[in-house]
NUKE-797301 format. One record per residue (C-alpha): x, y, z; residue number from 1. Coordinates in nm, 3 decimals, decimal comma. Example, Ala and Ser with C-alpha at 12.3 -4.5 7.8 and 13.67 -1.06 7.14 Angstrom:
2
SITE; 1,230; -0,450; 0,780; 1
SITE; 1,367; -0,106; 0,714; 2
// end
This chain:
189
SITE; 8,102; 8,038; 8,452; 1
SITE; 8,202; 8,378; 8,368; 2
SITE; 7,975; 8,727; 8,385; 3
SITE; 8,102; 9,017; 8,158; 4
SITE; 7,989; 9,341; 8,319; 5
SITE; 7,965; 9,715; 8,307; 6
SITE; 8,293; 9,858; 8,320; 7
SITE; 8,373; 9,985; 8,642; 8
SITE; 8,132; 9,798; 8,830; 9
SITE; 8,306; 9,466; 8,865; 10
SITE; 8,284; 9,489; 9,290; 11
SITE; 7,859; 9,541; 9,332; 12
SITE; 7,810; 9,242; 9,074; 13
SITE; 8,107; 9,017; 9,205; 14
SITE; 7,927; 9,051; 9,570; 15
SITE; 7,627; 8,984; 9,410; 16
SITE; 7,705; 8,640; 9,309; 17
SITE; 7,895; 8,574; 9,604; 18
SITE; 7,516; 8,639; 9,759; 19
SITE; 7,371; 8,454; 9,546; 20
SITE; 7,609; 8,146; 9,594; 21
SITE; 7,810; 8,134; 9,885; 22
SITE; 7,968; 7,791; 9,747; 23
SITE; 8,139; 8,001; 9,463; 24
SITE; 8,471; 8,074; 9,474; 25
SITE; 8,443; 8,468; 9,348; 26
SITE; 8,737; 8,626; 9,091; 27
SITE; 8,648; 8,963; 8,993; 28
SITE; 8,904; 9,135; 8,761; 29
SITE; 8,938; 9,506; 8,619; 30
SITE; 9,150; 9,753; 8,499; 31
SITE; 9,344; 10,060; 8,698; 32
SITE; 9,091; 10,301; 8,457; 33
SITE; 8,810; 10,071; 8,555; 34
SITE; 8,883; 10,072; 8,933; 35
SITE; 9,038; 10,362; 9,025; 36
SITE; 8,823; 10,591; 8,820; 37
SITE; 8,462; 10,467; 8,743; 38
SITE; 8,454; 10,252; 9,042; 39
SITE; 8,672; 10,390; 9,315; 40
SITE; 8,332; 10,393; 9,530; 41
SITE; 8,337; 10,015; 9,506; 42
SITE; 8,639; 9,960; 9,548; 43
SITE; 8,599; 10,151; 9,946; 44
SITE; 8,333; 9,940; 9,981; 45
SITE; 8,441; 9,602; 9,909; 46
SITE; 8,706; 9,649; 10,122; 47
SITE; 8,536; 9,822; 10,393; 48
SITE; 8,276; 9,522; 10,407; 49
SITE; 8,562; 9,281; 10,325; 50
SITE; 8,340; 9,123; 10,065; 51
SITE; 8,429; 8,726; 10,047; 52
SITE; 8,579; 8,804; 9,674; 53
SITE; 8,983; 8,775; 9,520; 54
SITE; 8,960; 9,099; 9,351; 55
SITE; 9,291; 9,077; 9,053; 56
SITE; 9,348; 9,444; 8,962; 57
SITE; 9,505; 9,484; 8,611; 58
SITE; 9,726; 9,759; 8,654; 59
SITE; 9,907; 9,823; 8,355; 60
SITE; 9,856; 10,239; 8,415; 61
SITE; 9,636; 10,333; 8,163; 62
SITE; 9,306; 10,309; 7,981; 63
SITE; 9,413; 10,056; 7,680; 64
SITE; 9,038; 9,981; 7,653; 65
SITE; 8,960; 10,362; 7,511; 66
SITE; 9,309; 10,340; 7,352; 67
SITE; 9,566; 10,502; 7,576; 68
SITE; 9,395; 10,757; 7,792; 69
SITE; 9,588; 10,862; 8,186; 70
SITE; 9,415; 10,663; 8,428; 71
SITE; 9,442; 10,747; 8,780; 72
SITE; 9,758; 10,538; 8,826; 73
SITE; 9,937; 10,642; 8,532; 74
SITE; 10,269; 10,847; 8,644; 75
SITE; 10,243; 11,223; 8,610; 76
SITE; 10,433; 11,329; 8,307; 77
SITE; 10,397; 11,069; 8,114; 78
SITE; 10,242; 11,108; 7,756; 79
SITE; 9,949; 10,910; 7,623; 80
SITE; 9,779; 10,965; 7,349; 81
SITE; 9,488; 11,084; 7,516; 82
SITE; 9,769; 11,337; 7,721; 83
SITE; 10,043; 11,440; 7,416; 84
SITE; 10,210; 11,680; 7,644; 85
SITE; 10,144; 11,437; 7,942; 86
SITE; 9,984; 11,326; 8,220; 87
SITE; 9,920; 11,679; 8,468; 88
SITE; 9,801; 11,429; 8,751; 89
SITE; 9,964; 11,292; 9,010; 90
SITE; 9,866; 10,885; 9,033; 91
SITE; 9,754; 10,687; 9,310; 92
SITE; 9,931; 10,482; 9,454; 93
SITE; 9,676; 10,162; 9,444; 94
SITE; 9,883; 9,994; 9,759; 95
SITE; 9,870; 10,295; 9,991; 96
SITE; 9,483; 10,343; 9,885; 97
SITE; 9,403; 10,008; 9,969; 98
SITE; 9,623; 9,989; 10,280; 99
SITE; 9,391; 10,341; 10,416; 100
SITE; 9,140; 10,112; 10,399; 101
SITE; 9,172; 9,904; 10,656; 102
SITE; 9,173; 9,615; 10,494; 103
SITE; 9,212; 9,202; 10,510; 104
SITE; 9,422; 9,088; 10,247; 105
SITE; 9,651; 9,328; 10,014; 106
SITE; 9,922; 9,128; 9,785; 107
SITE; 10,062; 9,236; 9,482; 108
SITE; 10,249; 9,046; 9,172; 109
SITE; 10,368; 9,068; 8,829; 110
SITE; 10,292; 8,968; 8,437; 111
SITE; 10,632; 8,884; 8,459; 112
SITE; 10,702; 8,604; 8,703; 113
SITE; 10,406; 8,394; 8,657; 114
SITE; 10,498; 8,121; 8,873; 115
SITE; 10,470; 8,400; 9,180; 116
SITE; 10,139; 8,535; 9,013; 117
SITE; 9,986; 8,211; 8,994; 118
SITE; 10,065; 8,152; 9,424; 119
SITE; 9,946; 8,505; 9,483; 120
SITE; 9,608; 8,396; 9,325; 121
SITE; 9,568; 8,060; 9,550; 122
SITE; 9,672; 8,257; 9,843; 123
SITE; 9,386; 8,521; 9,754; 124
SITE; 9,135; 8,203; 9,681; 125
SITE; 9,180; 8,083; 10,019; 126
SITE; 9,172; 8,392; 10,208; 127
SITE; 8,809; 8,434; 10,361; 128
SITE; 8,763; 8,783; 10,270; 129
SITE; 8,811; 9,047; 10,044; 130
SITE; 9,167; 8,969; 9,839; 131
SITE; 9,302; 9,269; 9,645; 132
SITE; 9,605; 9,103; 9,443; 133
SITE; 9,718; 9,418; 9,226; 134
SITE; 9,884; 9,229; 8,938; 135
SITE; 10,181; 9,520; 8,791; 136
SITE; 10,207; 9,397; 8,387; 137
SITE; 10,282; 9,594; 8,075; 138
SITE; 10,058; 9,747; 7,780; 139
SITE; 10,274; 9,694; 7,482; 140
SITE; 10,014; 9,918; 7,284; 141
SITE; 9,999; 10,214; 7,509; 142
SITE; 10,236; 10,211; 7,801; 143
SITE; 10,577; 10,285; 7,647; 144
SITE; 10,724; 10,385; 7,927; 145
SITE; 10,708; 10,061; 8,126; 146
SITE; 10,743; 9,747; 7,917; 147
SITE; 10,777; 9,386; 8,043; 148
SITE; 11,130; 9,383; 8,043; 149
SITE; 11,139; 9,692; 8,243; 150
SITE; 10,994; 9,531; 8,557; 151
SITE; 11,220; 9,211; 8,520; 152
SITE; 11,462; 9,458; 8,647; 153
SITE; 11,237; 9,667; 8,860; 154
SITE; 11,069; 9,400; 9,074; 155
SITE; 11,164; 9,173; 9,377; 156
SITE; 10,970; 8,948; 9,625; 157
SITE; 10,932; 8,958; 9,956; 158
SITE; 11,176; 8,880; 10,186; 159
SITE; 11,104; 8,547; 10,385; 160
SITE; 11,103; 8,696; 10,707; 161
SITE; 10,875; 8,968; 10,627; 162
SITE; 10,577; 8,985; 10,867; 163
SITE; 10,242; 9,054; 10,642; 164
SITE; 10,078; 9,113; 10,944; 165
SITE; 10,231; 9,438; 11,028; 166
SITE; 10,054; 9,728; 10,906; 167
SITE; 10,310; 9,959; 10,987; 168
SITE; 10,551; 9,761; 10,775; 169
SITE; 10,296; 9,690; 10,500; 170
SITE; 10,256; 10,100; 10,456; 171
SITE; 10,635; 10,103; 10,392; 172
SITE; 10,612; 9,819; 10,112; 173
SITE; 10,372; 9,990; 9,955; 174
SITE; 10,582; 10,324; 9,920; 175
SITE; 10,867; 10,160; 9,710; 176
SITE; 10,799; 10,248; 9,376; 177
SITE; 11,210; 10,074; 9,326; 178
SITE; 11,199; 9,799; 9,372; 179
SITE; 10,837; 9,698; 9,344; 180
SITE; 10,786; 9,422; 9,598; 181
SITE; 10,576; 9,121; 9,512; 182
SITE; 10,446; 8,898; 9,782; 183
SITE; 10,168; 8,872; 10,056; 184
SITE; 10,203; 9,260; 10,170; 185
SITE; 9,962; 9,277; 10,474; 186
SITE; 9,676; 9,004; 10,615; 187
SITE; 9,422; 9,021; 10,906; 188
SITE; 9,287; 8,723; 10,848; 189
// end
């Protein structure tokens, strides 16, 4: 039940099945290296063509698959192995990209509270379009500079009344890098 792709191209083969099987219930996962870098240009277009798929990005801001290389969301200044004197880049901002998108359905969660992560997920599942759930967790091995117990204090959900419907408001989640918000950020359904 699973397909194991090229990296970076998780979005073309994801729509692919989805093609092939409209029945199927589509998860695609990748990296912030993955996504960001190699496949930015499917990225825009799943979410352009709001591709029927829950897209999970694991954004733990960095490559730990090539063994602790920048990626494009890692913060500037920070050192890697692959960047000893640190990361000269700015990063993305995967919310705000997403968001200039026009999109259907942008959430985002944590490693850390999995109860949240594991709604987030059902809400992308039964949204009819393209779901981009950017999941915020820790690389033990890499990222030193933002551990597990680092977002326990840096995150917070959603407040109740928030209306994920409003772009405007959505655009101004997305900014706040502290706290990180968690919830159901903006959907056109």
């Amino acid at each position: 039940y699973t397909i194991h792709g090229l990296h970076g191209r998780v979005l073309p083969l994801a729509a692919g099945a989805k093609i092939a099987n409209p029945n199927l219930h589509v998860f695609a996962e990748a990296g912030d290296g993955a996504t960001f870098s190699e496949g930015v240009s499917h990225l825009v277009h799943a979410v352009r063509n709001d591709y029927p798929v829950t897209f999970i990005l694991h954004d733990n801001q960095n490559y730990a698959l090539t063994t602790g290389q920048p990626s494009a969301l890692t913060p500037k200044g920070c050192k890697m192995n692959a960047a000893p004197e640190g990361n000269p880049i700015e990063a993305f901002n995967p919310l705000e990209v997403v968001l200039g998108l026009k999109p259907s359905f942008v959430a985002q969660t944590c490693s850390a509270d999995v109860d949240h992560m594991v709604e987030t997920f059902r809400k992308g599942m039964n949204h009819s379009g393209f779901a981009f759930i950017n999941v915020l967790q820790a690389c033990p091995t890499y990222n030193k500079f933002i551990t597990h117990e680092w977002y326990l204090e840096h995150i917070k959900r959603l407040p109740e009344d928030y209306d994920p419907t409003d772009l405007r408001a959505a655009r101004e989640i997305a900014e706040s890098q502290d706290p990180f918000y968690l919830g159901l950020i903006y959907h056109n359904p």
